[in-house]
Structure formats: structure tokens, C-alpha cells
PyMOL commands that place a pseudoatom at each C-alpha (Angstrom):
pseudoatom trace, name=CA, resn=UNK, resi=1, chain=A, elem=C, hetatm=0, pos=[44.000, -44.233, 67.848]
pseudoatom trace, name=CA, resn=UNK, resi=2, chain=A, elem=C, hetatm=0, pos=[45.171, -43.396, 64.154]
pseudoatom trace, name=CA, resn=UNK, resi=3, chain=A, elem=C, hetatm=0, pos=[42.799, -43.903, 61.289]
pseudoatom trace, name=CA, resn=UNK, resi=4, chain=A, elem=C, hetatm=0, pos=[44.078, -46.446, 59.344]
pseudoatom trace, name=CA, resn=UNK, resi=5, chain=A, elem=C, hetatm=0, pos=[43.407, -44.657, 55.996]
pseudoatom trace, name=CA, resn=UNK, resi=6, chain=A, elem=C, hetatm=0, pos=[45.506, -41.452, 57.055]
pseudoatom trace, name=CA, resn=UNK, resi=7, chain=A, elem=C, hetatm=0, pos=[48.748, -44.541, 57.900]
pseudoatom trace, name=CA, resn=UNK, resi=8, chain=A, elem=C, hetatm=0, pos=[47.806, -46.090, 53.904]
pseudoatom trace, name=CA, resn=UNK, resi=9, chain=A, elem=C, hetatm=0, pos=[47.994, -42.269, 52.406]
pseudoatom trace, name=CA, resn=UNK, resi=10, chain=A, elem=C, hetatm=0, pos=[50.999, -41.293, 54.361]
pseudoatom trace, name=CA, resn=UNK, resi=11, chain=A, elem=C, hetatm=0, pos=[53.221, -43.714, 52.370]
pseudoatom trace, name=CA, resn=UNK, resi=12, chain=A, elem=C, hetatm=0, pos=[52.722, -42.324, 48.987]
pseudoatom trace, name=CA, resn=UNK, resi=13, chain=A, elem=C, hetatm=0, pos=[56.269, -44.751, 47.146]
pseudoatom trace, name=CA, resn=UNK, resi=14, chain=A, elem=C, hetatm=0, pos=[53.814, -47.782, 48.745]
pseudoatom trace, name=CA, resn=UNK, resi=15, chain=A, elem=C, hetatm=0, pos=[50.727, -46.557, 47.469]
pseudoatom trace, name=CA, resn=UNK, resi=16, chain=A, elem=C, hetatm=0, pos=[52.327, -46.432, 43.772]
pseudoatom trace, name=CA, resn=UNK, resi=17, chain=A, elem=C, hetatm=0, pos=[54.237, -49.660, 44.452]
pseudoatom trace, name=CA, resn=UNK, resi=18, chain=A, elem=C, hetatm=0, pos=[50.609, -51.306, 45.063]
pseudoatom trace, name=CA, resn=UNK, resi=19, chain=A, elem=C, hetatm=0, pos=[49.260, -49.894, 42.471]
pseudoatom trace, name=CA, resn=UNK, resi=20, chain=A, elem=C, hetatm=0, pos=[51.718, -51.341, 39.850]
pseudoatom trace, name=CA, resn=UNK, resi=21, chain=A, elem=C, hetatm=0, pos=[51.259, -54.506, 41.110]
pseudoatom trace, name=CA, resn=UNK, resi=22, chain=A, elem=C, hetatm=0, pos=[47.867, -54.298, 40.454]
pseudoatom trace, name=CA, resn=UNK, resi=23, chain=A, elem=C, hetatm=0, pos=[46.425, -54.292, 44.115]
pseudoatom trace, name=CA, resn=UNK, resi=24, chain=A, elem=C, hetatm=0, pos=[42.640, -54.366, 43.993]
pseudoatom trace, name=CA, resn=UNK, resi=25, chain=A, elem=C, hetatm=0, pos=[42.414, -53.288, 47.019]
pseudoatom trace, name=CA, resn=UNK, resi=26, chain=A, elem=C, hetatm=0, pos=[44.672, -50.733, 47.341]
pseudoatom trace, name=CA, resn=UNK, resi=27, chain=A, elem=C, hetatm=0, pos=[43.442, -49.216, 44.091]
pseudoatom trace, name=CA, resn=UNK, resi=28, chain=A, elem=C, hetatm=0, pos=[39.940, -49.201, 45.482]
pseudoatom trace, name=CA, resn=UNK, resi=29, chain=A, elem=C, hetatm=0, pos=[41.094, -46.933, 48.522]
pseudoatom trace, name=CA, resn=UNK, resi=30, chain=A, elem=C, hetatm=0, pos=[42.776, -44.768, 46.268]
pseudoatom trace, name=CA, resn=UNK, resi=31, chain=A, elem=C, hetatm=0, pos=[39.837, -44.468, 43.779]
pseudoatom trace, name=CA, resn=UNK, resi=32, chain=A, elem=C, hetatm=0, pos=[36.775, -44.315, 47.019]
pseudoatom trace, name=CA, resn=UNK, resi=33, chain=A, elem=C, hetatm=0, pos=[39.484, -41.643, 48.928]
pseudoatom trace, name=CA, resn=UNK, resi=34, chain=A, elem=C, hetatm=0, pos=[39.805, -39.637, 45.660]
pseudoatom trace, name=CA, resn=UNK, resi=35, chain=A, elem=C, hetatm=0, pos=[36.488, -39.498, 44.013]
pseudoatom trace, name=CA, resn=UNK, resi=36, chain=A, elem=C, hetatm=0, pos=[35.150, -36.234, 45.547]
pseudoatom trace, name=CA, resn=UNK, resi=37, chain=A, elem=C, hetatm=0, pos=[37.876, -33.840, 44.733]
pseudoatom trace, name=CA, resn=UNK, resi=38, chain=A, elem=C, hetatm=0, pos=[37.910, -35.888, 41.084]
pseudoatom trace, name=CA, resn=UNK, resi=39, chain=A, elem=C, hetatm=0, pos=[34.467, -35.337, 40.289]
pseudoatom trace, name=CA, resn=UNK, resi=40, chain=A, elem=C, hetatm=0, pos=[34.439, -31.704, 41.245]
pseudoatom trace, name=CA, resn=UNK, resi=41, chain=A, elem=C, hetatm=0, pos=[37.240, -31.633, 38.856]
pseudoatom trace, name=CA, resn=UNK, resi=42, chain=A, elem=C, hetatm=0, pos=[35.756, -33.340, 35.796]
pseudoatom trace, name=CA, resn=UNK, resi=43, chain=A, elem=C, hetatm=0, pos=[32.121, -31.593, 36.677]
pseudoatom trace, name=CA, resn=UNK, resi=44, chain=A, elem=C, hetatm=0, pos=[33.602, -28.496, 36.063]
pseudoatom trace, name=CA, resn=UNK, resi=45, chain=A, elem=C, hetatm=0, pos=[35.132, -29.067, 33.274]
pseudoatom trace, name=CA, resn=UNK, resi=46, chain=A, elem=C, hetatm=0, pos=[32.827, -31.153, 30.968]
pseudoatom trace, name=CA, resn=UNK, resi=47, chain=A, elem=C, hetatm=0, pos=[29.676, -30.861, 33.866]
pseudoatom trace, name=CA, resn=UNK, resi=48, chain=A, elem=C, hetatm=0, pos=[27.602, -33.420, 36.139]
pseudoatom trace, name=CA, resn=UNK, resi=49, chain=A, elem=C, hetatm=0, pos=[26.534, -35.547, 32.953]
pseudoatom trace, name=CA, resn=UNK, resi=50, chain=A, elem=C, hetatm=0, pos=[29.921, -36.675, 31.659]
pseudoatom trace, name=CA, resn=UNK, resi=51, chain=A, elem=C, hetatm=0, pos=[31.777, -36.079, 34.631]
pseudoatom trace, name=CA, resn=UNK, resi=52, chain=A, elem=C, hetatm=0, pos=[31.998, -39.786, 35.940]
pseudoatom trace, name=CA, resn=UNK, resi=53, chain=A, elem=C, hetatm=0, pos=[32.890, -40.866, 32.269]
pseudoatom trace, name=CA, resn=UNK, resi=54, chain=A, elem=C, hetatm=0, pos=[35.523, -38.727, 32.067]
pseudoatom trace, name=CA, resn=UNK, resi=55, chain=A, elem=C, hetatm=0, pos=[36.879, -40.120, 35.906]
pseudoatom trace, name=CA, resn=UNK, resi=56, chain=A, elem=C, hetatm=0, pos=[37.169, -43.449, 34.141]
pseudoatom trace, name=CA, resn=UNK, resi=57, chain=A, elem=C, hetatm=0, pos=[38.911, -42.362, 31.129]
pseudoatom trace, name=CA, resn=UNK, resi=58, chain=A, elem=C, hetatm=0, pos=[41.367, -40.452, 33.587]
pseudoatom trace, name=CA, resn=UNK, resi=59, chain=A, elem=C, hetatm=0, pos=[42.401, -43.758, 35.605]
pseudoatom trace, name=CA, resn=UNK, resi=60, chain=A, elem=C, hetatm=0, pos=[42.608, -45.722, 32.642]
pseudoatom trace, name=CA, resn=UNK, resi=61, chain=A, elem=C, hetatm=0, pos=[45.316, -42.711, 31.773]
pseudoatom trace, name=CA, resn=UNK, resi=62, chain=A, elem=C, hetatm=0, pos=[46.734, -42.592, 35.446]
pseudoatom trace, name=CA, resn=UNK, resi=63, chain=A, elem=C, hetatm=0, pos=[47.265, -46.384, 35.485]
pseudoatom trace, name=CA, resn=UNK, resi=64, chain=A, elem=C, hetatm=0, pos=[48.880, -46.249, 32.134]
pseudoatom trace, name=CA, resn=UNK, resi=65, chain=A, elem=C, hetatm=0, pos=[51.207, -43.241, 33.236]
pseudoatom trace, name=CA, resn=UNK, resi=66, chain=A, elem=C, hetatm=0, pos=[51.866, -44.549, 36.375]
pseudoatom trace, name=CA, resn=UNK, resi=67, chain=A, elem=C, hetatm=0, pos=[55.243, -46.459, 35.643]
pseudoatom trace, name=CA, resn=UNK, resi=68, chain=A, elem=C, hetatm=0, pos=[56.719, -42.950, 34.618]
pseudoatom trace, name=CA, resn=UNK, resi=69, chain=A, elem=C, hetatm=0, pos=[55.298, -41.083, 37.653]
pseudoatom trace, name=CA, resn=UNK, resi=70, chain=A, elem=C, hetatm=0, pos=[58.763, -39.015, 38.680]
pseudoatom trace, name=CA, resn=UNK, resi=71, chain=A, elem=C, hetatm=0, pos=[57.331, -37.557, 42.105]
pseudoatom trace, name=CA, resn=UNK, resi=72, chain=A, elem=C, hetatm=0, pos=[57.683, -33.829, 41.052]
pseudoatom trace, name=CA, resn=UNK, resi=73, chain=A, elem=C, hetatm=0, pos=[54.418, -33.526, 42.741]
pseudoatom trace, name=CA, resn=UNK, resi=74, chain=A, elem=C, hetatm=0, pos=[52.285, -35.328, 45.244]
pseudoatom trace, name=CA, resn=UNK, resi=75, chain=A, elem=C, hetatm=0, pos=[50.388, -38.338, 43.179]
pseudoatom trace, name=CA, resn=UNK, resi=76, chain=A, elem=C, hetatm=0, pos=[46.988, -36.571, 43.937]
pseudoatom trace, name=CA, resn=UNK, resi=77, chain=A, elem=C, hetatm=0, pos=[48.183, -33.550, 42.471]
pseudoatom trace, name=CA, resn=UNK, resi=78, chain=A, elem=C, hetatm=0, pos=[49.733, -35.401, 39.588]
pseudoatom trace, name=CA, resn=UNK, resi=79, chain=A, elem=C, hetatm=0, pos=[46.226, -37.471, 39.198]
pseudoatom trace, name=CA, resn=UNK, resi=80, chain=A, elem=C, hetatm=0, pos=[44.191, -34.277, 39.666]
pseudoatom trace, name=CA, resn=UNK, resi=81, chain=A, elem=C, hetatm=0, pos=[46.214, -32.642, 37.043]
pseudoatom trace, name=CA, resn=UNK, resi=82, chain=A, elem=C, hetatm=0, pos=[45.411, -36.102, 34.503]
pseudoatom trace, name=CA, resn=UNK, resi=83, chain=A, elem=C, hetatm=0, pos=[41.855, -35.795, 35.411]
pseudoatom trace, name=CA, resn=UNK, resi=84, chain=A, elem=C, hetatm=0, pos=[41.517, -32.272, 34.614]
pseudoatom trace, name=CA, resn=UNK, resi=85, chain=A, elem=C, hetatm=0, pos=[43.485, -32.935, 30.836]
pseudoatom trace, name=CA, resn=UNK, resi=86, chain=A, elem=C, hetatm=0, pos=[41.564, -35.703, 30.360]
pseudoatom trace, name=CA, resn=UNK, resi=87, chain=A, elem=C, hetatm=0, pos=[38.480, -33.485, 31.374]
pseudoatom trace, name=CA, resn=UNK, resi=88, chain=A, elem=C, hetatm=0, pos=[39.583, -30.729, 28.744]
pseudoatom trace, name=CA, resn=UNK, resi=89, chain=A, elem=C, hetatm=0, pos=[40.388, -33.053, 25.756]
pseudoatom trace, name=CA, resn=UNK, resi=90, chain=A, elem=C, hetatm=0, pos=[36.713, -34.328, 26.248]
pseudoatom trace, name=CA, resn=UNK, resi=91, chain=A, elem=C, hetatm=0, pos=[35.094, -31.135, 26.257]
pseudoatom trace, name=CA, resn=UNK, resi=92, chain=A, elem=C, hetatm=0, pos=[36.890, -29.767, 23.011]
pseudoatom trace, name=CA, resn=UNK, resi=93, chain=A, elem=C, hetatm=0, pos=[35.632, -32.983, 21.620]
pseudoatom trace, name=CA, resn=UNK, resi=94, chain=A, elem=C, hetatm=0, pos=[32.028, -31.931, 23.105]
pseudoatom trace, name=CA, resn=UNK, resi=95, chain=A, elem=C, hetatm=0, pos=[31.670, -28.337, 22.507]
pseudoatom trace, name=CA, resn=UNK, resi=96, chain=A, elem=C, hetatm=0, pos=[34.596, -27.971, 19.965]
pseudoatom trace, name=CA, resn=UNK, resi=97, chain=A, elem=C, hetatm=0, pos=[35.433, -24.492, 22.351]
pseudoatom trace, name=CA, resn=UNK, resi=98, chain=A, elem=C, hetatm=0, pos=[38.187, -22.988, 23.421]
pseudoatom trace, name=CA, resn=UNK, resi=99, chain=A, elem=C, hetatm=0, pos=[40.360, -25.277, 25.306]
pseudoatom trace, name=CA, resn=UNK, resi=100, chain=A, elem=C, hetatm=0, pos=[41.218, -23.961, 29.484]
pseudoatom trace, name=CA, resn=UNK, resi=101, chain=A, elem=C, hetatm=0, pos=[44.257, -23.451, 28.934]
pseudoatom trace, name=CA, resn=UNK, resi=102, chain=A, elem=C, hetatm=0, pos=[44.023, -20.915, 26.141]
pseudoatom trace, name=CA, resn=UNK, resi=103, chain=A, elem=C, hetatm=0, pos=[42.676, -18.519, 29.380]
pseudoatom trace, name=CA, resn=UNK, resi=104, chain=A, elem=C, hetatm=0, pos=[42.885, -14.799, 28.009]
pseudoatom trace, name=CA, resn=UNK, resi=105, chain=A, elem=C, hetatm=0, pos=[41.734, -12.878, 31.134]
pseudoatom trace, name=CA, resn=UNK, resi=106, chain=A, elem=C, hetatm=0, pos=[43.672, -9.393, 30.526]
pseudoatom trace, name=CA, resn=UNK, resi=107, chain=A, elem=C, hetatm=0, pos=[43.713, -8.363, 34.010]
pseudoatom trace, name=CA, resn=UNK, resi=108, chain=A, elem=C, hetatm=0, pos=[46.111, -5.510, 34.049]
pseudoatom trace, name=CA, resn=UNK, resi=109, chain=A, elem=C, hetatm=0, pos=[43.545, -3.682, 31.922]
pseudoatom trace, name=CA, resn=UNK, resi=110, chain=A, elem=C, hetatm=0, pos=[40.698, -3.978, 34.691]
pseudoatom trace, name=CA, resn=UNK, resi=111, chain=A, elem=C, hetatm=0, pos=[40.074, -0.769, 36.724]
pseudoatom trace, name=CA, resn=UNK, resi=112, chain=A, elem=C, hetatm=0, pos=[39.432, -3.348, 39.931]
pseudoatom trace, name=CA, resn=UNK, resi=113, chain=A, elem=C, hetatm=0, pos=[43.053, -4.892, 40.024]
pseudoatom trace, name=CA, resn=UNK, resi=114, chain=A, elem=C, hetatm=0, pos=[46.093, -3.093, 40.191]
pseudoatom trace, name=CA, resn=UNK, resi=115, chain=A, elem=C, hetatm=0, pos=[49.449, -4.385, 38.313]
pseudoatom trace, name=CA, resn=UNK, resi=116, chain=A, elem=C, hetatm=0, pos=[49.764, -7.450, 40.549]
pseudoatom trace, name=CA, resn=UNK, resi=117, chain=A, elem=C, hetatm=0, pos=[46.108, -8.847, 39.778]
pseudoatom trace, name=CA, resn=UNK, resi=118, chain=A, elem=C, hetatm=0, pos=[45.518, -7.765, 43.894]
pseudoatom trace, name=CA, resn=UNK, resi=119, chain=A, elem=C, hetatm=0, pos=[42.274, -5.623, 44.227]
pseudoatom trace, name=CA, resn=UNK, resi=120, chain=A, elem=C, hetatm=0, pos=[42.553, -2.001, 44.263]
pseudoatom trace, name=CA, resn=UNK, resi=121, chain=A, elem=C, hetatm=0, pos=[39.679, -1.352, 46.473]
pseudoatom trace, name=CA, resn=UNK, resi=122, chain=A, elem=C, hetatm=0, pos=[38.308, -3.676, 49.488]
pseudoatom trace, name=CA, resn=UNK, resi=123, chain=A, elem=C, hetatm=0, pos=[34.880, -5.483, 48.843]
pseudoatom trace, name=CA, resn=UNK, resi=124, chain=A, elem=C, hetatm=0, pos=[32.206, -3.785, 50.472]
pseudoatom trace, name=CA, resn=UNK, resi=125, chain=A, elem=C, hetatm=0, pos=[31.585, -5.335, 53.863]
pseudoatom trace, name=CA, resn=UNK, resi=126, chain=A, elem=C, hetatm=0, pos=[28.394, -6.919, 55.258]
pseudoatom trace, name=CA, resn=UNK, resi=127, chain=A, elem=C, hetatm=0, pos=[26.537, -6.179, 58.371]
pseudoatom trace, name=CA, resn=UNK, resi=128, chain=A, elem=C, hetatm=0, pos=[27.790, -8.024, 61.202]
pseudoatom trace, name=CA, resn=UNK, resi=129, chain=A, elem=C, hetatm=0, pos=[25.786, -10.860, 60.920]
pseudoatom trace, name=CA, resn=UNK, resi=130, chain=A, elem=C, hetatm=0, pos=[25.775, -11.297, 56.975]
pseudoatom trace, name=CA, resn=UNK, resi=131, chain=A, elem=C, hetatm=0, pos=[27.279, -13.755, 55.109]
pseudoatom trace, name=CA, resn=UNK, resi=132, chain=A, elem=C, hetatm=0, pos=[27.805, -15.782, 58.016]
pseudoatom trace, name=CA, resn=UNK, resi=133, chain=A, elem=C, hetatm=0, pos=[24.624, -15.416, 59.003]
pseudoatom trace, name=CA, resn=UNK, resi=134, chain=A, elem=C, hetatm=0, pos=[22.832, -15.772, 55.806]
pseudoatom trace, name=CA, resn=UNK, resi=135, chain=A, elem=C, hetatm=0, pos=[24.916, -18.454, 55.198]
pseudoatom trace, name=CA, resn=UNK, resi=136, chain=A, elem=C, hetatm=0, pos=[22.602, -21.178, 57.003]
pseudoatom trace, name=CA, resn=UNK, resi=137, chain=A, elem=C, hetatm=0, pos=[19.696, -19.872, 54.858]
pseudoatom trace, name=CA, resn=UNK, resi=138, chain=A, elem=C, hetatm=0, pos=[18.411, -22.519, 52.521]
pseudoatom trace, name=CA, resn=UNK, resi=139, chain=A, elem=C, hetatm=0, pos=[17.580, -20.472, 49.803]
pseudoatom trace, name=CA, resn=UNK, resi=140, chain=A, elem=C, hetatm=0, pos=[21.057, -18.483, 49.447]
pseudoatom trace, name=CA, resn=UNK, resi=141, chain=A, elem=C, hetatm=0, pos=[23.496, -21.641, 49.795]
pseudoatom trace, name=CA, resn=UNK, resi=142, chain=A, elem=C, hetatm=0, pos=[21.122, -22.608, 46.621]
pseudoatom trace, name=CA, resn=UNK, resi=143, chain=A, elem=C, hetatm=0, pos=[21.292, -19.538, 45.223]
pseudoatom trace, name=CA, resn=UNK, resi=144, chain=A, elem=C, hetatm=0, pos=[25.199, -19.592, 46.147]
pseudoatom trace, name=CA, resn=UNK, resi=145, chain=A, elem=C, hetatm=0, pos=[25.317, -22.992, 43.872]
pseudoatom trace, name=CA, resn=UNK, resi=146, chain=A, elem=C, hetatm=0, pos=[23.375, -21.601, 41.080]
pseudoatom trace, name=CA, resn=UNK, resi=147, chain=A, elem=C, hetatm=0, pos=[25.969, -18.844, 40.332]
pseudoatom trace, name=CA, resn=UNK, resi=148, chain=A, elem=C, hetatm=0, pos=[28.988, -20.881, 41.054]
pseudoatom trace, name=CA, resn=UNK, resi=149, chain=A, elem=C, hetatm=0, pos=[27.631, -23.226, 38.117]
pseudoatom trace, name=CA, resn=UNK, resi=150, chain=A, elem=C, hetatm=0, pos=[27.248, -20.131, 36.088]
pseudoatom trace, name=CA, resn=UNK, resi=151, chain=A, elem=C, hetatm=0, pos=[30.956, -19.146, 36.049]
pseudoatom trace, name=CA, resn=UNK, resi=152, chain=A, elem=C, hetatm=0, pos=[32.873, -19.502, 33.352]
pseudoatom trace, name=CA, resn=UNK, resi=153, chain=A, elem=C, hetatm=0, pos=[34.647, -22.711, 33.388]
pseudoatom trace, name=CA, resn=UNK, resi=154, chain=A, elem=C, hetatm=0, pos=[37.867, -21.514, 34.476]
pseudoatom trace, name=CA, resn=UNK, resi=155, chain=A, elem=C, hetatm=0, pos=[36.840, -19.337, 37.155]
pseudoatom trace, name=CA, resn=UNK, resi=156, chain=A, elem=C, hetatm=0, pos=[34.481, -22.564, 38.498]
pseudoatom trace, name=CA, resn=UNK, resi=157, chain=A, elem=C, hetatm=0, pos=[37.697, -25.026, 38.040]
pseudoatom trace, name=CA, resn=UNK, resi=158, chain=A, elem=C, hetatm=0, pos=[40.192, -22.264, 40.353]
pseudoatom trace, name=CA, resn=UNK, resi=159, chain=A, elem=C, hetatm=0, pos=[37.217, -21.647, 43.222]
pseudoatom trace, name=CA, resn=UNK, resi=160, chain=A, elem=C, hetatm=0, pos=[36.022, -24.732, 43.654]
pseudoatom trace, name=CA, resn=UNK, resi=161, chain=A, elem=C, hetatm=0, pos=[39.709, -26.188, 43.943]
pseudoatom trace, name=CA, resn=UNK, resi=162, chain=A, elem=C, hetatm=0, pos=[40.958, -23.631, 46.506]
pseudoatom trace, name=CA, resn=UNK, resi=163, chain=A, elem=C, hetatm=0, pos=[37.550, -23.201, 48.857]
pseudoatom trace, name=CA, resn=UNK, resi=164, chain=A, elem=C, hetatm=0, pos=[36.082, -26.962, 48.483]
pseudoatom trace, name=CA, resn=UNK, resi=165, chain=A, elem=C, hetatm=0, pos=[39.203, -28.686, 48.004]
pseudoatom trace, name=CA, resn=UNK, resi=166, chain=A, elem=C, hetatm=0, pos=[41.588, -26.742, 49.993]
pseudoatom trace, name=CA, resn=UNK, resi=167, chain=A, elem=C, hetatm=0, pos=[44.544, -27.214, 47.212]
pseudoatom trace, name=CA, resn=UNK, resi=168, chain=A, elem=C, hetatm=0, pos=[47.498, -24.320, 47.196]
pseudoatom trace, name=CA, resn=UNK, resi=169, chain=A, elem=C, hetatm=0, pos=[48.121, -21.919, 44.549]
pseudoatom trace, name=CA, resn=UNK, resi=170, chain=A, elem=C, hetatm=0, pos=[50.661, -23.859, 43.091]
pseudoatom trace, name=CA, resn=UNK, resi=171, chain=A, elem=C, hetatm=0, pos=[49.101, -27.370, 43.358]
pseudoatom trace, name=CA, resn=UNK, resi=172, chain=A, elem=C, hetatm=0, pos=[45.886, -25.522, 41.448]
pseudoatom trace, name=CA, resn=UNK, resi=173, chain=A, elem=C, hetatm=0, pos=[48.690, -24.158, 38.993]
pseudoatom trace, name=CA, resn=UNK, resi=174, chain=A, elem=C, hetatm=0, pos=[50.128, -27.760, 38.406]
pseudoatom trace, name=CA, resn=UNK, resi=175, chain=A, elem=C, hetatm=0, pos=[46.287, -29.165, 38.122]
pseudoatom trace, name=CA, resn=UNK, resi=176, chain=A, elem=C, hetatm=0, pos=[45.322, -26.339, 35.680]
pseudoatom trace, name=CA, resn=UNK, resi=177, chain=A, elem=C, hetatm=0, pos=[48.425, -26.119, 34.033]
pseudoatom trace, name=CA, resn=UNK, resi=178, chain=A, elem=C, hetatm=0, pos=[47.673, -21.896, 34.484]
pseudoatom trace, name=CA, resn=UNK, resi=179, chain=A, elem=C, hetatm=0, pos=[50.511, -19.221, 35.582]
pseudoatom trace, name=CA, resn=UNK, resi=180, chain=A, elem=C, hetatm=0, pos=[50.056, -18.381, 39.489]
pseudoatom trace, name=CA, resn=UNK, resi=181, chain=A, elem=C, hetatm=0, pos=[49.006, -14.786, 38.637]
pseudoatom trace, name=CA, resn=UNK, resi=182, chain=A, elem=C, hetatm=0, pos=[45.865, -16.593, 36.118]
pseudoatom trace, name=CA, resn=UNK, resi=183, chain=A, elem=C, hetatm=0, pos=[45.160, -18.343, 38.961]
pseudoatom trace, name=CA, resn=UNK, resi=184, chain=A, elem=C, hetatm=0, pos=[45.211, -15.417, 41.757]
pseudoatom trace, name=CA, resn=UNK, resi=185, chain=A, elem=C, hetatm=0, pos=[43.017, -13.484, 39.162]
pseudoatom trace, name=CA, resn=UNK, resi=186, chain=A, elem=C, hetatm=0, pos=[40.454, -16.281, 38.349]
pseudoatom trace, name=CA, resn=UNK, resi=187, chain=A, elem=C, hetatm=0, pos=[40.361, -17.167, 41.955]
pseudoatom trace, name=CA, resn=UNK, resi=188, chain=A, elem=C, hetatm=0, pos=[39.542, -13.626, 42.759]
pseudoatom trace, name=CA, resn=UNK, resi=189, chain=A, elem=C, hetatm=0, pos=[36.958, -12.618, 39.967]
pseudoatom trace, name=CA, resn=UNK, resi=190, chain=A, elem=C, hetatm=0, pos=[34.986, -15.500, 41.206]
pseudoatom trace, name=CA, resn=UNK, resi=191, chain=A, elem=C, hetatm=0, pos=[35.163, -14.722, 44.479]
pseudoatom trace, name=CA, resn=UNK, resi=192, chain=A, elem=C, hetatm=0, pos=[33.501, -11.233, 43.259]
pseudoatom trace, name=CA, resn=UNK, resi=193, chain=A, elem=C, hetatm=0, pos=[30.496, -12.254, 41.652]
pseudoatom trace, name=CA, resn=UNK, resi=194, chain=A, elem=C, hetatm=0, pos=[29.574, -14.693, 44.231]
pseudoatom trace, name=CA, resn=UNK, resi=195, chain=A, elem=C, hetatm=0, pos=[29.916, -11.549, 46.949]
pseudoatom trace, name=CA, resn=UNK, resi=196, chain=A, elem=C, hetatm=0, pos=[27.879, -9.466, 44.470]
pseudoatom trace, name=CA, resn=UNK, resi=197, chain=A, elem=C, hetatm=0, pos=[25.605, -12.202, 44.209]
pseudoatom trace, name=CA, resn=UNK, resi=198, chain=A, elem=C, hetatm=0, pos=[25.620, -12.507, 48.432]
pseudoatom trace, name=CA, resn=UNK, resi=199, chain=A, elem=C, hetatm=0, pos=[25.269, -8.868, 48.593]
pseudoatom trace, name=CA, resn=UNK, resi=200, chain=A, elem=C, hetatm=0, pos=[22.020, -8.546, 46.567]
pseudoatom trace, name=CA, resn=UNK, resi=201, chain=A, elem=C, hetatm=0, pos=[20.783, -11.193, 48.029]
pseudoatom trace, name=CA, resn=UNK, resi=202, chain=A, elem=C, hetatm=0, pos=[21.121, -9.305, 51.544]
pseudoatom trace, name=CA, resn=UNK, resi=203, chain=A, elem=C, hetatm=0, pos=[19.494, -6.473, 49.717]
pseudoatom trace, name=CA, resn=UNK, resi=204, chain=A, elem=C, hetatm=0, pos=[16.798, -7.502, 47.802]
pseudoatom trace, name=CA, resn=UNK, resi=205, chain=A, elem=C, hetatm=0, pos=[16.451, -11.006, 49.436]
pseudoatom trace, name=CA, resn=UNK, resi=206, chain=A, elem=C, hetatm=0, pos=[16.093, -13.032, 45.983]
pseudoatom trace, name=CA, resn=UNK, resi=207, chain=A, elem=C, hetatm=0, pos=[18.545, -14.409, 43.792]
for i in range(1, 207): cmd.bond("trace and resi %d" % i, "trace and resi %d" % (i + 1))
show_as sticks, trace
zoom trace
């Protein structure tokens, strides 16, 4: 038997058709199917505190934009993308910082990437039962969390995107509003410190 939600999502023209005509309940699906992925959006951004704030602020935008919506994308992408501009304009507002897209990363001058961003050298590999195994252990999945909150913002935004939410390269690109190779590189960096992380943790067996 199909689930009924994956038959509403399959129809994206309906969905926005609904939407426009101001379907409560169709913009309640939308909004309970899409909170996770939004929030892990925002809380990367601006962080946990603001984050639900700035979710609000981004369907107000959404709803508003909606009539102009010219399917270049999918609509998550293209509401992803809102939430994560609406996400930046908040946190320049916040912290007065340096805005994500204004990414400087100068890759090609790293010793650990060669002129494509790819890595020169393999990662060192784990014993046979590490990180899998170590992977169940309490203490490193919260160790795992700690760091992964301690990336810089655009590394956090690109990982958690591509391993929690599964998104492509280019649907990360057209959420980010990044270049494919800033995303590859980001993507990649963070993967690094979190293995550095794993692997000390296998080593010294604290975080």
C-alpha cells in the first residue's frame, strides 16, 4: 500500500496550486514534511536559538515568492535555498560578519588537494572495526556532534546537507548559492576534521 504523503509530494504543480489557494492543510504537510531539513538549515546558519525564528521569517518569504516560483528547481530546493538567505541576512544582522557567500577558501594553495580540490593523499584508514564500530559508542557520536558544531559555518551548512540530508552537489550549490568546486572543497575539509577528530578518539579514547 502507498503512503499517502509520498502520492501528496509526488505532484509538486498541485502542491504549489494548494498552496496559492491558501490550503491549510496542505500547507501544514508541507511545513510538518519540511521542518527537519529546514531547521538543520537555519541552525547552521544563525544556530539552535534563532533557528525556528528564522523558519518563520523564511515561509512568510516562500509564500510571498511563491506566485513567481518558475520550477528551475524542485520547490524544496527552491525553499531550502529561501531558508538559507533568509538564514544569512539574519545573521549579518546578528553578528554583523562576513556573509556565506563571501566563502574565500583558497584551496589550490593547500598541500592536501591537488588542482581539482580532490585529495592528494587517501585518509588514513581505521582498523577493521573502527569507525563503524566506534560509531555505536555514546560518547564519540557526542563527541562527533561537538566538532560538527565547531565548524565553521560553511563547512557545517555543506556536511550536514549532503550526509544528514542526502541533497546533491548541485541542489547544495543552488541552496548555498556556492560554485560546485566550494562545495566539493567545504564538503571535504569537513569531512577531515571530523576523521581527525574519529581518529584520536580511537587513539587516545577522549575527545
Amino acid at each position: 500500500m502507498s503512503d499517502p504523503m509520498d502520492k501528496f509530494f509526488s505532484d509538486q504543480q498541485k502542491i504549489i496550486e494548494q498552496l496559492l489557494a491558501g490550503d491549510n492543510q496542505a500547507f501544514k504537510q508541507v511545513t510538518r514534511a519540511w521542518y527537519s531539513p529546514m531547521y538543520y538549515v537555519a541552525s547552521s546558519i544563525v544556530g539552535e536559538a534563532i533557528a525556528d525564528e528564522v523558519i518563520q521569517e523564511a515561509w512568510t518569504s516562500v509564500m510571498r515568492a511563491l506566485p513567481k516560483f518558475e520550477g528551475r528547481s524542485s520547490l524544496k530546493s527552491w525553499v531550502m535555498r529561501i531558508v538559507a538567505n533568509e538564514a544569512k541576512t539574519r545573521w549579518r544582522k546578528e553578528s554583523r560578519s562576513v556573509s556565506l557567500e563571501q566563502i574565500e577558501e583558497s584551496w589550490s594553495t593547500d598541500p592536501r588537494f591537488d588542482g581539482s580540490g580532490h585529495w592528494v593523499s587517501r585518509q588514513s584508514s581505521f582498523h577493521q572495526d573502527s569507525p563503524e564500530a566506534l560509531m555505536t559508542a555514546e560518547a564519540l557520536q557526542d563527541c562527533i556532534r561537538k566538532h560538527i558544531s565547531m565548524l565553521p559555518s560553511n563547512q557545517r551548512q555543506a556536511l550536514m546537507l549532503k550526509e544528514t540530508e542526502s541533497y546533491s552537489l548541485d541542489e547544495i550549490c543552488n541552496i548555498l548559492e556556492v560554485s560546485s568546486s566550494n562545495v566539493r572543497v567545504l564538503i571535504h575539509r569537513a569531512r577531515d576534521k571530523i576523521l581527525q577528530m574519529i581518529e584520536h578518539f580511537e587513539k587516545e579514547g577522549s575527545c
